[in-house]
C-alpha positions in Angstrom: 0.0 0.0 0.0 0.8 3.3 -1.1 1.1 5.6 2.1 2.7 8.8 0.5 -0.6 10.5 -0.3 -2.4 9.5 3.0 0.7 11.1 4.8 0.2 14.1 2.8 -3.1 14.3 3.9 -2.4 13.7 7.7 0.7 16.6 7.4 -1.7 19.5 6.3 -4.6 18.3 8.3 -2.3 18.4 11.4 -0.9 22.1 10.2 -4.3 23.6 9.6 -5.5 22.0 12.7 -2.4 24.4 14.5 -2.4 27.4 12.8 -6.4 27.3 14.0 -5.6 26.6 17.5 -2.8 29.1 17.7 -5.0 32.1 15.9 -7.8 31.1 18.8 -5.1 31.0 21.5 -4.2 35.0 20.4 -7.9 36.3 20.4 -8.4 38.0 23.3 -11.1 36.2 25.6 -12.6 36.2 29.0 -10.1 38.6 30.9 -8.0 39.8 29.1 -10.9 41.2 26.6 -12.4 42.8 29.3 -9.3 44.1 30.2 -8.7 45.8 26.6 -12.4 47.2 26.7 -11.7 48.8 30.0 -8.8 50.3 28.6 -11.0 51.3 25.5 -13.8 52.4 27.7 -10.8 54.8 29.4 -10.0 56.2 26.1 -13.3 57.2 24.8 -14.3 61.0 25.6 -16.7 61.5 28.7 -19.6 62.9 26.3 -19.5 59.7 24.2 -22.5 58.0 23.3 -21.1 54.6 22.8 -19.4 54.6 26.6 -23.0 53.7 28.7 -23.1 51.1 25.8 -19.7 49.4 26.5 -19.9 50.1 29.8 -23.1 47.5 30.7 -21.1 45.0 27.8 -18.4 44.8 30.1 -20.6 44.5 33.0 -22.4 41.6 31.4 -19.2 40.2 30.4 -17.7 40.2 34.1 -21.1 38.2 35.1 -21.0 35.9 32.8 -17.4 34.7 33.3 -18.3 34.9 37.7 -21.0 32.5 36.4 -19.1 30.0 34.3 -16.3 29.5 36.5 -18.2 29.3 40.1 -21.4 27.4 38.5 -20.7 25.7 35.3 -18.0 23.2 34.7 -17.1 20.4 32.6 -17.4 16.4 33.7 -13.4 15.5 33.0 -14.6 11.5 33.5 -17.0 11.7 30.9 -14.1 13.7 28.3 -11.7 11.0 28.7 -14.4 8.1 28.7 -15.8 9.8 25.1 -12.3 9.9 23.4 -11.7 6.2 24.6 -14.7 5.4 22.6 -13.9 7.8 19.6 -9.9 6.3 19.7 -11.6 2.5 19.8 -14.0 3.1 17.2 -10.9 4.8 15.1 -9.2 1.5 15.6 -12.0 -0.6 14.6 -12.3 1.2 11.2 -9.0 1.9 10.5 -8.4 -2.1 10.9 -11.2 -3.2 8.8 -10.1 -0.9 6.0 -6.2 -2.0 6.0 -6.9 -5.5 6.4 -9.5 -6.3 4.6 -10.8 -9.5 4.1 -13.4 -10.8 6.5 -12.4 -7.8 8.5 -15.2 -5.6 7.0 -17.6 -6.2 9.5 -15.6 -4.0 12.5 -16.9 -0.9 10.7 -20.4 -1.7 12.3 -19.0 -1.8 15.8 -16.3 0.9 15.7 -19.5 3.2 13.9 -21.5 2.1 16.8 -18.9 3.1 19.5 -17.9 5.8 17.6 -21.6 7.6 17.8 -21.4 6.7 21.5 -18.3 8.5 21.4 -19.3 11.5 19.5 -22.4 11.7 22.2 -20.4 11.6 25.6 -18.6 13.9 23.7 -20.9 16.7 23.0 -22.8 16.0 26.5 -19.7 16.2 28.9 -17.1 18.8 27.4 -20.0 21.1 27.1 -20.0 23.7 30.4 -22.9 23.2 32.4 -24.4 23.5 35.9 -23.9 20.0 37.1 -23.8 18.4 41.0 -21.1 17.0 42.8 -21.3 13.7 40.9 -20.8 15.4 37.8 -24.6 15.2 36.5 -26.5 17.7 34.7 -28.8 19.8 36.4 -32.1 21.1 35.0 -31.3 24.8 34.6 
C-alpha cells in the first residue's frame, strides 16, 4: 500500500489543525478582553454615546465569566471516557479498511462506539451547571 498521499493528507490536516488553534489562543477572551475594553472604555471621551453602551457589555461580560467559572464546569470522566470510545472506534475502522478480508464487519462496531463516542462527547465537554457527581442539572 501506497502511504505517501495519506501522509500528505495527515501533514496538512495536522498544520491547519495548529495554525487554527494558535489564531484562537491570540484572540483575546474572558479577561483579558475585558481588560482591553476597559482600557478602551478609558479612552473614549466622557460625552461619548457609545461609553454607557460598553460600559453595561463589560458589565455583562464580568457576570458571565463569575458564572461559568463558580457554577458551570465540565465532567473530565465523561471527556476522557468519550475519546476512549472515539480512539476505539478509530481502531475498529481503521483495521477493517487496511486488512480487509473478513475484516469488513468491524466498521459496524467501531460506527456504533464511535456515535457513543461522539455523544459523551458533546454531552460532557459542554459547560454546564452539574452536582457534585458530575450530573447535569435542569437549569
Amino acid at each position: 500500500m501506497d502511504w505517501g498521499p495519506l501522509a500528505s493528507v495527515a501533514v496538512a490536516v495536522v498544520g491547519v489543525g495548529g495554525v487554527m488553534i494558535e489564531r484562537r489562543r491570540r484572540e483575546p477572551r474572558g479577561r483579558e478582553r475585558i481588560k482591553s475594553d476597559l482600557e478602551m472604555l478609558d479612552l473614549l471621551p466622557e460625552d461619548s454615546q457609545v461609553a454607557p453602551a460598553l460600559r453595561a457589555h463589560i458589565e455583562d461580560s464580568i457576570r458571565q465569566i463569575i458564572e461559568v467559572e463558580d457554577v458551570k464546569r465540565r465532567d473530565p470522566f465523561g471527556v476522557a471516557l468519550a475519546i476512549i470510545f472515539i480512539l476505539i472506534a478509530v481502531s475498529l475502522i481503521t483495521a477493517s479498511f487496511l486488512n480487509g478480508g473478513w475484516y469488513w464487519w468491524l466498521t459496524v462496531p467501531g460506527a456504533v462506539t464511535g456515535i457513543f463516542g461522539l455523544a459523551g462527547l458533546a454531552q460532557d465537554a459542554t459547560k454546564r451547571t452539574r452536582d457534585e457527581r458530575g450530573r447535569p442539572m435542569v437549569e
